[in-house]
C-alpha positions as CSV (number, residue, x, y, z in Angstrom):
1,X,-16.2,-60.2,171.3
2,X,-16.6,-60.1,175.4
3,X,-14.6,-60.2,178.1
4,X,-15.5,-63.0,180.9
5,X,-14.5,-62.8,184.0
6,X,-13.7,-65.8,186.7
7,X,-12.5,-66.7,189.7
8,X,-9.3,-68.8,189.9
9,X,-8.0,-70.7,193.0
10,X,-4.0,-69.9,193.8
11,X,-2.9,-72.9,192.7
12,X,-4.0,-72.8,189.3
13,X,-3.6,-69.4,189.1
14,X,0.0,-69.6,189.5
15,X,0.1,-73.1,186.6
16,X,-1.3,-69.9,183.9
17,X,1.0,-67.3,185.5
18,X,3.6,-69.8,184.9
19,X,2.1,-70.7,181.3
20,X,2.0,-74.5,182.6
21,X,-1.8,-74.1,182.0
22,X,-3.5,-73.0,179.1
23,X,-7.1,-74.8,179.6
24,X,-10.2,-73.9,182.0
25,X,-12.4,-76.9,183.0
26,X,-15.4,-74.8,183.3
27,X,-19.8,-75.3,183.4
28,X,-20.4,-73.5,180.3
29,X,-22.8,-70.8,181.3
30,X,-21.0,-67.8,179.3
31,X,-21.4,-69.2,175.7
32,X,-18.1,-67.8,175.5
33,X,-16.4,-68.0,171.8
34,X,-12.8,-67.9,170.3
35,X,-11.6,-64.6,170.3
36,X,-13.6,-63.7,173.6
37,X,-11.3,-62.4,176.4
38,X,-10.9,-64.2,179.4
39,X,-9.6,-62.2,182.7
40,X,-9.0,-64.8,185.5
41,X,-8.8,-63.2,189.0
42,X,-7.1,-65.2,192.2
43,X,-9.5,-66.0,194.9
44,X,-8.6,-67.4,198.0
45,X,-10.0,-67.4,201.6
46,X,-13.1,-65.9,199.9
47,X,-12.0,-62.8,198.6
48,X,-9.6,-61.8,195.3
49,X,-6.4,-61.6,196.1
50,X,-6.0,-58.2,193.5
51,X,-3.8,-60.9,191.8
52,X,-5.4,-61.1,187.7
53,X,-4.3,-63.1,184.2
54,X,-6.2,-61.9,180.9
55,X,-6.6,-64.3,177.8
56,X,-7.8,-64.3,174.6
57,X,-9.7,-67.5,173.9
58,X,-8.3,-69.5,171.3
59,X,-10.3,-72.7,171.2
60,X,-13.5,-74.2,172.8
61,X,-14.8,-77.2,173.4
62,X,-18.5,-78.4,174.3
63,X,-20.8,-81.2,173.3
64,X,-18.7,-84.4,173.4
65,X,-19.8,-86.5,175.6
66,X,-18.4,-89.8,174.2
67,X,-15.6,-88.3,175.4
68,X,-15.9,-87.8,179.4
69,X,-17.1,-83.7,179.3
70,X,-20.2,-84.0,180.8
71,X,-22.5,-81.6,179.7
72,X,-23.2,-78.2,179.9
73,X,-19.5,-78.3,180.9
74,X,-16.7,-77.1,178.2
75,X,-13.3,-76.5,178.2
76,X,-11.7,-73.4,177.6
77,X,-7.9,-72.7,176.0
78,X,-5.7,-69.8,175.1
């Protein structure tokens, strides 16, 4: 298990605050894996707000391009 950690504009910061998002949309340069932990940090006007969500990764998706993910993109969810 690791912990990952990424930036987050407000806006969607505040949809997985809210639990109205539960996803990432992200390039897939972590190999991260369910089970990893995932500690999204608000960034706005270039610099973090101090503002933070941690998640455990649940699922992953990569590697289906038949299906509009392009690749070395992947989508995370908790």
């Amino acid at each position: 298990m690791k912990t990952v950690e990424k930036k987050i504009l407000p806006t969607y910061f505040q949809a997985v605050r809210e639990e109205k998002k539960n996803f990432e949309l992200r390039k897939d340069e972590d190999d991260v894996r369910p089970g990893d932990v995932l500690i999204l940090m608000e960034w706005e006007g270039g610099e973090y707000t101090g503002r933070t969500e941690v998640r455990r990764i649940r699922y992953v998706l990569r590697n289906v391009p038949e299906h509009g993910l392009f690749p070395r993109y992947s989508i995370i969810g908790w």
